[in-house]
N, C-alpha and C positions, 0 to 999 in steps of 0.2 A: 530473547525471551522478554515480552510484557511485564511489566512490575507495575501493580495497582496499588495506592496507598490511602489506608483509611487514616482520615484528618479526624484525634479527636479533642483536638482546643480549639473551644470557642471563641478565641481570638484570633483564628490560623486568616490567613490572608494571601490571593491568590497570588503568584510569583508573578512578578512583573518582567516583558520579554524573554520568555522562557526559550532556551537556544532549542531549535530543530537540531535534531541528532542524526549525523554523518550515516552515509551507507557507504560503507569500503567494498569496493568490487575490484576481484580483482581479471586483468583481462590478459589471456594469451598472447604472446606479439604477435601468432601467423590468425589473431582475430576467433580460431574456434573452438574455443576455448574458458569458460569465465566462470567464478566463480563469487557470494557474495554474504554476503551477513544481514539479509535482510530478511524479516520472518515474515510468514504468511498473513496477511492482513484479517484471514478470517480467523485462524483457529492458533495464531502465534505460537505452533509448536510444533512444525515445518518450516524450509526453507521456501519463501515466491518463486513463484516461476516467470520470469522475462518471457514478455508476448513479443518477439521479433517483429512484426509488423508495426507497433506504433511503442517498443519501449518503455512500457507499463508494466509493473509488478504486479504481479493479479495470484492469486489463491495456489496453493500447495497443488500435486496432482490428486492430492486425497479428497481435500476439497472440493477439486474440478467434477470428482468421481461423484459426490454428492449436489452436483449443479450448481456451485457456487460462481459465481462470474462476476468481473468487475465491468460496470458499463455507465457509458456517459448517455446521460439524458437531456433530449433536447425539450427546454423549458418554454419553445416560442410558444405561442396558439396557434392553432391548425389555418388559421387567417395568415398569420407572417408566415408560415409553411409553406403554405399556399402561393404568394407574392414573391419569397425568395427564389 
């Protein structure tokens, strides 16, 4: 679960190198099998669903149901597009 915290001293000051926090998964030995403690990046009150193809956590099935999707956006211009 997400925990959001309202800062209300005016002197608060942001954490410096704040640690990325661990995903435990854990994995079958015969491989099919896994399970993991990582929550749904949209509505963090679901488990993610592992995309098998490229190993990305991406949205709850509940989410999915609602067209949520995680996607990489290519930022070139339609010129380097074009050339690559």
């Amino acid at each position: 679960m997400q925990r959001t915290y309202d800062i209300d001293d005016p002197d608060w000051k942001w954490p410096e190198n704040l640690p990325v926090r661990d995903v435990k998964v854990y994995l079958h030995p015969s491989y099919m099998a896994m399970s993991h403690d990582y929550s749904c990046p949209v509505c963090r009150e679901n488990h993610a669903i592992l995309d098998g193809s490229n190993g990305v956590m991406g949205p709850c099935w509940s989410c999915q149901e609602k067209n949520w999707k995680i996607i990489q956006v290519d930022k070139r211009s339609w010129w380097e597009k074009l050339w690559s």
